[in-house]
C-alpha positions as a printed Julia matrix, in Angstrom:
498×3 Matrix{Float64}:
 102.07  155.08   91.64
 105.88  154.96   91.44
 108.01  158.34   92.65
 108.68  160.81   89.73
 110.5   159.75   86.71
 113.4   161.98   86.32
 113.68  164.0    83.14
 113.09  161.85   80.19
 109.57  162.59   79.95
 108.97  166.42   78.59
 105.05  167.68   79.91
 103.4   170.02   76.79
 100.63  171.48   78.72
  97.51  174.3    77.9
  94.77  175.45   79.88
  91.38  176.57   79.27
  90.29  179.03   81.75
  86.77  180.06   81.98
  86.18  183.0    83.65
  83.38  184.2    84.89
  82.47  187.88   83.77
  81.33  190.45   86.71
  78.32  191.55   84.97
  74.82  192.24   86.7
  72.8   190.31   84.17
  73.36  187.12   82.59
  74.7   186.89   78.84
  71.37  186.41   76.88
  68.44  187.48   79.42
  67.83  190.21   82.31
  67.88  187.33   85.01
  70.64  188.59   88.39
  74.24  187.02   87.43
  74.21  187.54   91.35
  75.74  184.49   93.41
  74.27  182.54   96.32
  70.46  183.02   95.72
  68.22  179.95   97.04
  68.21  177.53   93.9
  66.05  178.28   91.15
  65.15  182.02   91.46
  67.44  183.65   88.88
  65.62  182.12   86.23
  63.11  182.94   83.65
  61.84  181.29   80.28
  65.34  182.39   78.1
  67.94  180.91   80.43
  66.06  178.16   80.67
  65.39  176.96   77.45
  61.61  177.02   76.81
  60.04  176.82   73.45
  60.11  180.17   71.46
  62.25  182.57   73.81
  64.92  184.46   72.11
  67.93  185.38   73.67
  69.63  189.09   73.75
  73.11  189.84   74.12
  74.49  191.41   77.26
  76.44  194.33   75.69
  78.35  194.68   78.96
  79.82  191.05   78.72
  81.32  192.13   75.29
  82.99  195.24   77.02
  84.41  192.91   79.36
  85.91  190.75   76.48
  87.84  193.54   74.85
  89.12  194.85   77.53
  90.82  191.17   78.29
  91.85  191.42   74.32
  93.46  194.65   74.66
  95.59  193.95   77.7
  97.04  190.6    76.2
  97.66  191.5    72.73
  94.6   190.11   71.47
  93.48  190.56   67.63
  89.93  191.88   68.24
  88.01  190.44   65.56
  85.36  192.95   63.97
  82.82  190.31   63.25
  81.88  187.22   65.41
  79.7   184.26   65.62
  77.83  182.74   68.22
  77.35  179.12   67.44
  75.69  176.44   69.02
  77.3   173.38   71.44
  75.47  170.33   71.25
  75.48  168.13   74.37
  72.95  166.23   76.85
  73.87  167.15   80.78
  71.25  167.89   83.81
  71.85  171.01   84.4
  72.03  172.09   80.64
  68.3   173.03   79.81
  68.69  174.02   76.43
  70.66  170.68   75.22
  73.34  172.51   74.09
  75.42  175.38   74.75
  75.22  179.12   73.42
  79.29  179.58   72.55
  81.78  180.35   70.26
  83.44  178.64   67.91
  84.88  179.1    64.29
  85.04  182.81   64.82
  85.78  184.3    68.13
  85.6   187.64   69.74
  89.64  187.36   70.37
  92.5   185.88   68.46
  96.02  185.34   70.03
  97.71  187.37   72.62
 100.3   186.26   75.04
 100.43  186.24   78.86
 103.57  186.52   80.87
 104.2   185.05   84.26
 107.23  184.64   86.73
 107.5   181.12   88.08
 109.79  179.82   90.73
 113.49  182.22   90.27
 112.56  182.54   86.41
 109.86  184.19   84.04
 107.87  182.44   81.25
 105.03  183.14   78.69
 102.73  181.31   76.91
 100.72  182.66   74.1
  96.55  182.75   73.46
  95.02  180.81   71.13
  91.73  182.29   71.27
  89.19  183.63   74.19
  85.34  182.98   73.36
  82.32  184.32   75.14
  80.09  181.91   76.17
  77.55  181.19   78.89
  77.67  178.57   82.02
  75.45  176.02   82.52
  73.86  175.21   85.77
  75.29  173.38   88.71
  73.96  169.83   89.79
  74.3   168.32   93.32
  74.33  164.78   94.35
  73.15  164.67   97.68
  71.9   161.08   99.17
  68.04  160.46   99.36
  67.55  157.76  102.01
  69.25  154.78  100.21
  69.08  156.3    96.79
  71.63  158.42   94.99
  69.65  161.45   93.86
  70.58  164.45   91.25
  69.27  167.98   92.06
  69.81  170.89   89.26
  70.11  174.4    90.4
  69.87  176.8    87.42
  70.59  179.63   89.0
  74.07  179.84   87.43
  72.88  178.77   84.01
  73.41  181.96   81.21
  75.95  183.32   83.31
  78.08  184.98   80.8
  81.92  183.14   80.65
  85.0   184.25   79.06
  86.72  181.02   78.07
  90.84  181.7    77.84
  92.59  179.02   75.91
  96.24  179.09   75.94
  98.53  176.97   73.34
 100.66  174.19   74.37
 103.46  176.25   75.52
 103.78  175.35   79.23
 106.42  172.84   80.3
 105.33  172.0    83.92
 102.99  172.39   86.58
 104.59  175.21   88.46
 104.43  176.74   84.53
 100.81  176.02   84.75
  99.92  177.29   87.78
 101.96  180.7    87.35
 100.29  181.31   84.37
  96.78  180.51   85.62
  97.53  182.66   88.42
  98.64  185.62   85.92
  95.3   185.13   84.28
  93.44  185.45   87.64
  95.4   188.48   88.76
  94.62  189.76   85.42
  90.85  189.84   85.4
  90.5   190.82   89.11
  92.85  194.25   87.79
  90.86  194.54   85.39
  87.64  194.63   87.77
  85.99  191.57   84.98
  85.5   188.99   87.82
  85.81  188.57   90.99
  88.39  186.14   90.96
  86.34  183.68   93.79
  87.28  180.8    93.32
  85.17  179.19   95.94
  82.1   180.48   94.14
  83.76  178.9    91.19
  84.14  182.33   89.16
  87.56  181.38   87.39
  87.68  177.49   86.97
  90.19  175.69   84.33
  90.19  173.07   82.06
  93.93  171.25   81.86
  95.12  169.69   78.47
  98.54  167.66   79.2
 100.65  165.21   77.5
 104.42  163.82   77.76
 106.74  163.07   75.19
 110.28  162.1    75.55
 112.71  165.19   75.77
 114.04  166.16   72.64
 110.76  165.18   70.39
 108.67  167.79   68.74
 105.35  165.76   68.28
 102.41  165.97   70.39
 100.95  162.47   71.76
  97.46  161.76   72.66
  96.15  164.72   75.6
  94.38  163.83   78.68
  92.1   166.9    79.59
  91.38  167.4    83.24
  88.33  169.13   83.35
  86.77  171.82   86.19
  89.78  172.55   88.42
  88.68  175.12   90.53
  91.84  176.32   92.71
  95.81  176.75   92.08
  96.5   174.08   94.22
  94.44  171.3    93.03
  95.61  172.32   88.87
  99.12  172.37   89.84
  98.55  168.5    91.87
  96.45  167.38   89.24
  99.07  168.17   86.83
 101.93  166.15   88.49
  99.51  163.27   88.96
  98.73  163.19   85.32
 102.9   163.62   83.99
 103.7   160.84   86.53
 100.77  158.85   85.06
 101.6   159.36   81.3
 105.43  159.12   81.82
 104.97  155.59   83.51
 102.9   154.02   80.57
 105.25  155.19   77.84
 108.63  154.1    80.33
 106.58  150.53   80.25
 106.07  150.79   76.55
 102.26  151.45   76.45
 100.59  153.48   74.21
  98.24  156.68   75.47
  94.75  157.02   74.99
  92.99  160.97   74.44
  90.88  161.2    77.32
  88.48  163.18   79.79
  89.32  163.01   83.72
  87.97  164.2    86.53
  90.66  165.32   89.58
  89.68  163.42   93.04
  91.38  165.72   95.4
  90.26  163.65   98.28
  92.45  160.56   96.45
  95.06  162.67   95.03
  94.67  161.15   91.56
  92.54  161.64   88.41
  89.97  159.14   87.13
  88.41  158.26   83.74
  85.16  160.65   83.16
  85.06  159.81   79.22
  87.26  158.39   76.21
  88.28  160.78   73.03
  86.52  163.52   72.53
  86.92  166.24   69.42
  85.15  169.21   68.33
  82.77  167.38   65.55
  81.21  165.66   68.51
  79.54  168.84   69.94
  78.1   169.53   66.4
  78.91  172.67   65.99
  76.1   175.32   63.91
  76.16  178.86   64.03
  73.07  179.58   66.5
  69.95  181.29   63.99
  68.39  183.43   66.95
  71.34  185.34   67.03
  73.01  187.82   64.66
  76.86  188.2    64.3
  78.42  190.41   66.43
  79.83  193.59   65.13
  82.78  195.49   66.83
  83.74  198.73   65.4
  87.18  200.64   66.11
  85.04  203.32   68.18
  84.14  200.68   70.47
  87.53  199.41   70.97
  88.98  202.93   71.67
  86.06  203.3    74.56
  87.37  200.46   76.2
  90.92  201.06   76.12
  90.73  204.42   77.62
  88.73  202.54   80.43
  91.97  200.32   80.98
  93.82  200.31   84.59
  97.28  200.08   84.74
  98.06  196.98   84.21
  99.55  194.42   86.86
 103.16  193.86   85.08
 102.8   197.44   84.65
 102.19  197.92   88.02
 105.54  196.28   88.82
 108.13  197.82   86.5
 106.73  201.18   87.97
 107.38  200.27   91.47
 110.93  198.73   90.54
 111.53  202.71   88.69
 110.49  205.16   90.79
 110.86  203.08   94.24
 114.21  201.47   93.9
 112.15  198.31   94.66
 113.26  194.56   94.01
 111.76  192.69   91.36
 110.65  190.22   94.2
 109.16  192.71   96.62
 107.44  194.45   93.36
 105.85  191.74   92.31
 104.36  191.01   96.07
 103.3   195.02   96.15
 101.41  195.07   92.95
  99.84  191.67   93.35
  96.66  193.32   94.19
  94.98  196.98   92.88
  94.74  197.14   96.6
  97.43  196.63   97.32
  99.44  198.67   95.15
  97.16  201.52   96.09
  97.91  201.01   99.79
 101.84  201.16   99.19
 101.43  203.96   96.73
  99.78  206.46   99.17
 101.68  205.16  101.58
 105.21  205.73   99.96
 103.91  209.35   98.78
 102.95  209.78  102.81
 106.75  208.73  104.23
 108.67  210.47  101.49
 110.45  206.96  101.47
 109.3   204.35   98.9
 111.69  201.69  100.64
 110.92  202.4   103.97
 107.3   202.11  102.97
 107.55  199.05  100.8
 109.63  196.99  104.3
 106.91  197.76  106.77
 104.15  196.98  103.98
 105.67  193.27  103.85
 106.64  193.1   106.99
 103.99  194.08  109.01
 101.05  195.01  106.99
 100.64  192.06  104.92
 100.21  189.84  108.08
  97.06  191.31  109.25
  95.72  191.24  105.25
  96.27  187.98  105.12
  94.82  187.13  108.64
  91.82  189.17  108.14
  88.76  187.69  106.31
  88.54  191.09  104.98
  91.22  191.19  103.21
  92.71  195.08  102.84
  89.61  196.18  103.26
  89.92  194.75  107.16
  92.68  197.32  108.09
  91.47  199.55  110.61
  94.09  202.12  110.08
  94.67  203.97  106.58
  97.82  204.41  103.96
  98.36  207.92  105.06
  98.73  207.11  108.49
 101.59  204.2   107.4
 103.26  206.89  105.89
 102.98  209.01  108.46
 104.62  206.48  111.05
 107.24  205.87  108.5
 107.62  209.68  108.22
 108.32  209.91  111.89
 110.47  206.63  112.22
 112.95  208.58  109.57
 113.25  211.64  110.83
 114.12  210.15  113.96
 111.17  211.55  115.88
 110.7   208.28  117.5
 112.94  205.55  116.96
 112.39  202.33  115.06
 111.57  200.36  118.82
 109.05  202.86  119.07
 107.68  202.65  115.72
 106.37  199.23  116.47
 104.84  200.0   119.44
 102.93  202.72  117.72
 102.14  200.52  114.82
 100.28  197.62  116.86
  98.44  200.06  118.75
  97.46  202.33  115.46
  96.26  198.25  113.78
  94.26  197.87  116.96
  92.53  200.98  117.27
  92.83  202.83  114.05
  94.3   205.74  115.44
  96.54  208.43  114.02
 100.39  207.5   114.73
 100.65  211.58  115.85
  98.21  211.34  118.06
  99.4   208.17  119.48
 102.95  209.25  119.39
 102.14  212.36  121.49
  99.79  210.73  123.94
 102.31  208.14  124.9
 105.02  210.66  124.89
 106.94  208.88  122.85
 108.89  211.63  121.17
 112.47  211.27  120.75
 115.14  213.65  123.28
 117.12  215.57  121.1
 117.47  218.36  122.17
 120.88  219.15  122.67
 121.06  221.04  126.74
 118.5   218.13  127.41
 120.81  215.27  126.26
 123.91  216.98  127.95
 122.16  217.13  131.27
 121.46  213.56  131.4
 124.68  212.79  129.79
 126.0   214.35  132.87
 123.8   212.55  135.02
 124.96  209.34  133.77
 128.33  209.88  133.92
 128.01  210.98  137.79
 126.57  207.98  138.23
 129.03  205.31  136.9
 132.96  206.8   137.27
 133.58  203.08  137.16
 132.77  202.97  133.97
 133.97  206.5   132.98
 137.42  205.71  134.07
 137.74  202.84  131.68
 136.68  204.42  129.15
 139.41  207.06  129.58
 142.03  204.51  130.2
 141.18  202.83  126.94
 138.79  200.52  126.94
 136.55  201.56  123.99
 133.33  199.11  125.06
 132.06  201.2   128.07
 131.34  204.02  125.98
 128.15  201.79  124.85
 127.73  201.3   128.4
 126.98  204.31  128.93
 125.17  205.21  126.13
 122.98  202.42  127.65
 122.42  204.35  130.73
 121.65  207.91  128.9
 119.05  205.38  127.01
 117.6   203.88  130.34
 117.29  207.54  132.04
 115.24  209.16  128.85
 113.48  205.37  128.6
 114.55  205.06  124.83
 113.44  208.25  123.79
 117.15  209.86  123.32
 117.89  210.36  119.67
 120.85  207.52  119.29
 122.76  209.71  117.11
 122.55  212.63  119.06
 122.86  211.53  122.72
 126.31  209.7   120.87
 127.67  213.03  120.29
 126.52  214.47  123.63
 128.18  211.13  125.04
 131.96  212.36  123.16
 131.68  215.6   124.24
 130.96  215.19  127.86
 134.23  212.68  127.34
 136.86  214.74  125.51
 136.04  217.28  128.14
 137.18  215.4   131.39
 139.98  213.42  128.83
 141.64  214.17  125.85
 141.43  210.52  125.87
 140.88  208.4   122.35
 137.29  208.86  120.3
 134.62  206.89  120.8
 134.49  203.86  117.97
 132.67  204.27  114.53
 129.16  202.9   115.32
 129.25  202.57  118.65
 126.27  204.08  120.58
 123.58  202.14  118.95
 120.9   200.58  121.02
């Protein structure tokens, strides 16, 4: 395919994200939700399908859902309907999907992102409960293709997130999807794994030429299951779209499939609409019924939320909108800096050695935060020392790597390496003294004028204590020792640093 038009085309883009809800059970049956189990064994007669079963609600899984409502701005709708989603698939046992359709648990809402130097928003249409179906495999059999179902996964309750067509790009796309991922892990909903497929998106896309208000036919590009691969997909597909209508062809609604290894999308299925599933509320169950009580229950159970998170850190930190965001990407995250800006007295301080140093070895460790071998408090302690010039900043690194290696407390390592800054005052004039004695060289030019020994010697007062003298104060030991011998001209503004 040809390189990238440049701007005629305009991209209208939404996304339907299905995420997967953090519950124990699954939606409709007391089978483990649990991932990775040998195929098969989270199953029982509900999930499925067989002849007679009735399915229960997971009460849980509808907790989850307003909480999502109430931190987007959702209308929470008091009455809902589960409805049935007719389609033939392997790994669907039932032949059709439990879901929701012409009345959801949540209406509307908005979502809020930052992408590239800017920030966007794109508002909800709805978000449905719903549950998965089960995964199939394709492995080869000798010469023959073969299909094998696992149902584990199928009932697996889903929160499916649809946005309206208000994205304009693929870095739009993938901010927002990213938003919506940081979202439910704040909200402790899912786990956010995207590996184990527990947030996995949908992509509805067309082009139009700039200027034009009318939607053309969509292409959806179903089960996306990383940032990367939605925001590729997505450039594939506005390349692809812009190129017919350039050469004067006409687009076709379709289903795609995204072949990463190809770096393209290919035809799964032509148009597809909502009368095809055959939509029918499901008999076995009854409407569901959310009163205000419940609503209140779950927004006192509300975190702060991660936007939140970030306008707090820019307030009462002094913080950059940039290094906020970074901070409060995470609940861990934010927690770490938190405790460790209350430890140092010094939210900035804290902040530069969080995303300087500490945010290498979290994103080098499998674990995650949860790899650090040393705590917030004893960051803050560290920082605590750097700024009170107890050690100096040199020092403070040296304590650092050994505190990330062994855990320790930056006192205790700070002590048992001696590392304490000189400043005591009689200490710093004797070896002021001493290093004057030892270099009149130096000491002379100084006194005849030539300002740049005096960080000469401020060298040698820092070679004689090995870095432990207090730069500030050995720098006003250094001037008086010199206006005593010399009335001689002051040392220069800044000078002494080492």
């Amino acid at each position: 395919m040809s390189a990238p038009l440049a701007e005629p085309m305009e991209a209208v883009i939404g996304l339907e994200v299905h995420v997967q809800l953090k519950t124990r059970t699954k939606i409709f049956c007391a089978c483990s939700a649990a991932y990775g189990a040998p195929p098969n064994t989270h199953v029982c007669p509900v999930c499925l399908g067989h002849p007679g079963v009735l399915p229960v609600l997971n009460r849980e899984a509808v907790a989850f859902a307003l909480r999502f409502g109430l931190a987007v701005g959702a209308t929470i709708g008091e009455r809902s309907v589960f409805a049935r989603k007719n389609y033939f698939y392997p790994d669907l046992p039932k032949g059709y999907q439990i879901s929701q359709y012409e009345t959801p648990i949540l209406a509307g809402g908005r979502v809020s992102f930052r992408s590239g130097e800017g920030t966007g928003s794109a508002r909800l249409v709805r978000a449905h409960l719903e549950e998965d179906a089960g995964k199939s495999f394709h492995p080869e059999a000798g010469r023959e293709a073969a299909t094998l179902v696992d149902l584990n996964r199928s009932g697996v309750p889903l929160l499916e997130v649809v946005s309206e067509p208000d994205l304009r790009s693929a870095d739009d796309a993938q901010a927002f999807l990213e938003r919506i991922h940081q979202l439910v892990v704040y909200l402790d909903i899912c786990d956010g794994n995207l590996e184990e497929g527990s947030l996995r998106c949908d992509a509805n896309v067309s082009v139009r030429p700039r200027g034009e208000t009318a939607l053309y036919a969509k292409t959806e590009i179903k089960n996306l299951n990383s940032f990367r691969n939605v925001h590729r997909a997505l450039l594939w597909e506005i390349r692809r779209q812009s190129q017919i209508l350039e050469d004067g062809g006409a687009l076709v609604q379709t289903t795609r499939l995204w072949d990463a290894g190809e770096g393209r999308t290919r035809v799964m299925r032509t148009k597809e609409d909502a009368e095809d599933y055959r939509y029918f509320p499901d008999p076995d169950l009854l409407p569901l019924a959310v009163d205000a009580a419940w609503v209140e229950t779950e927004r006192a159970r509300l975190p702060e939320l991660p936007w939140q998170v970030e306008d707090r850190f820019r307030e009462d930190y002094g913080l950059g909108a940039g290094d906020a965001v970074i901070l409060a990407a995470t609940r861990a995250g934010a927690a770490f800096f938190e405790t460790a800006a209350r430890a140092a007295g010094d939210g900035k301080a804290a902040a530069n050695w969080v995303l300087s140093e500490v945010l290498h070895r979290v994103k080098t460790s499998p674990a995650g935060w949860d790899g650090l071998r040393f705590t917030a408090e004893h960051l803050g302690r560290l920082v605590r020392a750097i700024d009170e010039e107890r050690i100096s900043g040199k020092m403070g690194k040296a304590v650092f790597a050994e505190m990330a290696e062994t855990g320790g407390d930056p006192e205790a390592i700070i002590a048992a390496r001696g590392l304490v800054q000189v400043d005591d005052p009689d200490e710093l004039a004797r070896v002021v003294e001493e290093a004057l004695a030892a270099h009149p060289g130096p000491v002379g030019d100084y006194l005849g004028g030539k300002a740049s020994a005096f960080q000469f010697l401020i060298g040698q007062v820092m070679r004689l204590t090995q870095g432990r003298a207090n730069p500030r104060a050995a720098r006003d030991a250094m001037e008086k020792a010199l206006r005593a011998r010399s009335a001689g001209p002051e040392a220069p503004e800044g000078g002494t640093e080492s």
